[in-house]
C-alpha positions, 0 to 999 in steps of 0.5 A: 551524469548525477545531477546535484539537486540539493538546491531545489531540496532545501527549497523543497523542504521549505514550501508550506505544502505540495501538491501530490497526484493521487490516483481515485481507484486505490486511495493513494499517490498515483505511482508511474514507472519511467518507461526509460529508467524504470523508476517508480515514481509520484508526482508532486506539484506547486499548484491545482493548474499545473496538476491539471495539465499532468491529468489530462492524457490519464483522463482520456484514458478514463483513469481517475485523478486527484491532489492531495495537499501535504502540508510542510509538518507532514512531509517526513511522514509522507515521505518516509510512507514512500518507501513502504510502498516502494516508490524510489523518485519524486518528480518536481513539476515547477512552474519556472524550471524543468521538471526536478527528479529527487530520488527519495533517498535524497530526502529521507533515509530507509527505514533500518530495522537490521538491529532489531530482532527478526521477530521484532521487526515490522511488517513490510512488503513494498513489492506487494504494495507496489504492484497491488497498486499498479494493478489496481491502477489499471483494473479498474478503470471503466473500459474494455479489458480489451483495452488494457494489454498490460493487465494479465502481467500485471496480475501475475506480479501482484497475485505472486507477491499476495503468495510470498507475502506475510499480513497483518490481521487485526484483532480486538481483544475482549475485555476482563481479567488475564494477561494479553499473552493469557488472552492471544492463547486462548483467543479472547479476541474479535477480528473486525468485518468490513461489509461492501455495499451487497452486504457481502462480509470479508477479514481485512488484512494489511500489508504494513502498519501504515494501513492497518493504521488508516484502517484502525482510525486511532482504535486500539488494536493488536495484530496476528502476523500470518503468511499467506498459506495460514490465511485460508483456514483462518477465514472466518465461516461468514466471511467470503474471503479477505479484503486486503487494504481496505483503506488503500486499495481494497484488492478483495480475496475470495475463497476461490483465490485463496484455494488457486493462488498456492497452485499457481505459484508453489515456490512462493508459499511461505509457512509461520506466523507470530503476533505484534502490537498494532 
């Protein structure tokens, strides 16, 4: 039975922030799928108390967690980014009731990019960003793969979406004369680097507009829209591969993945490419 929750929204909207848990190893909200119901899920909270207490069992499990304060003027924004990483359900811990489940669709519509032209709409890929993060929620944390059953299922989702995907490849245009469709033709324009810690270098590429934006830092930058089966032959030659959200959670793809991805999923490999503003 549906369970009216537009009390508790109204109050919610009204709160001066929340409480979101994060997850440490990816940078973003820690996303739970209900084992009954299957909903994809984050967790929002009141206080740093009632946060700790949700933490302790992911703890034990050495899976890093932290909060992260949204404040009321910052709620549509958050909210709406949910549906770019195809979260469905919110759930509510409050310190007086039972724990509220609001399903996002309560809270703010789905983007509808349907009266747009194809090659005007923006770059989305929930199911790639989606099971980017339940991957990297559990690859990374510190213990025996041994310990981690789920982990092979979990990397075919993932690597299947990275193959049906299209990205957004970010590029500065050089300055001078010409106009910027004279500029993209002749390709008067750099590609940034991101440079790990060894000195290895990779592209950065991004799933949606939301992370090239993390990424860009309020830089201007436009973006090449590329499939996967583009990206192998544009890597650049000092590049060890690409380094997908590295804002978010910076799942590295070398050249031998990009070589092995196409022959384990064929059905998926997708062919074209435009430009857009970023």
């Amino acid at each position: 039975m549906a369970v009216d929750n537009t009390f508790f929204i109204k109050k919610l909207r009204k709160k001066e922030s929340i409480l979101v848990a994060f997850c440490g190893f990816t940078g973003m909200p820690l996303v739970v799928c209900d084992p009954e119901t299957f909903d994809d899920q984050i967790w929002v909270f009141d206080n740093e108390q009632q946060l700790k207490e949700f933490a302790k069992p992911y703890l034990e499990k050495k899976v890093l967690i932290n909060g992260s304060k949204i404040m009321n003027k910052d709620f549509l924004n958050f909210f709406s980014s949910l549906y770019f990483i195809g979260v469905n359900q919110l759930v509510c811990v409050n310190g007086t009731e039972e724990n509220v489940r609001i399903e996002l669709s309560e809270l703010v519509n789905p983007p509808d990019y349907s009266k747009m032209k194809p090659e005007s709409r923006p770059i989305m890929n929930p199911g790639l960003q989606l099971t980017g993060i339940y991957f990297m929620q559990e690859a990374a944390r510190p213990v025996d793969n041994e310990e981690k059953p789920d982990l092979r299922d979990l990397e075919e989702e993932f690597s299947s979406n990275i193959v049906r995907s299209k990205f957004l490849l970010p590029i500065v245009l050089q300055d001078g004369p010409g106009t910027i469709a004279d500029k993209l033709r002749q390709k008067k324009y750099q590609t940034p680097a991101v440079k790990t810690k060894d000195g290895s270098v990779y592209q950065p590429i991004f799933s949606d507009q939301t992370e090239l934006q993390k990424f860009a830092r309020g830089k201007q930058m436009m973006a090449l829209t590329l499939p996967f089966a583009a990206l192998e032959k544009g890597l650049p030659a000092n590049a060890k591969g690409y380094m997908l959200n590295p804002a978010g959670y910076h799942a590295v793809l070398t050249k031998e993945v990009l070589h092995a991805l196409p022959r384990r999923f064929p059905q998926f490999t997708t062919q074209g490419g435009d430009t857009k503003k970023a």
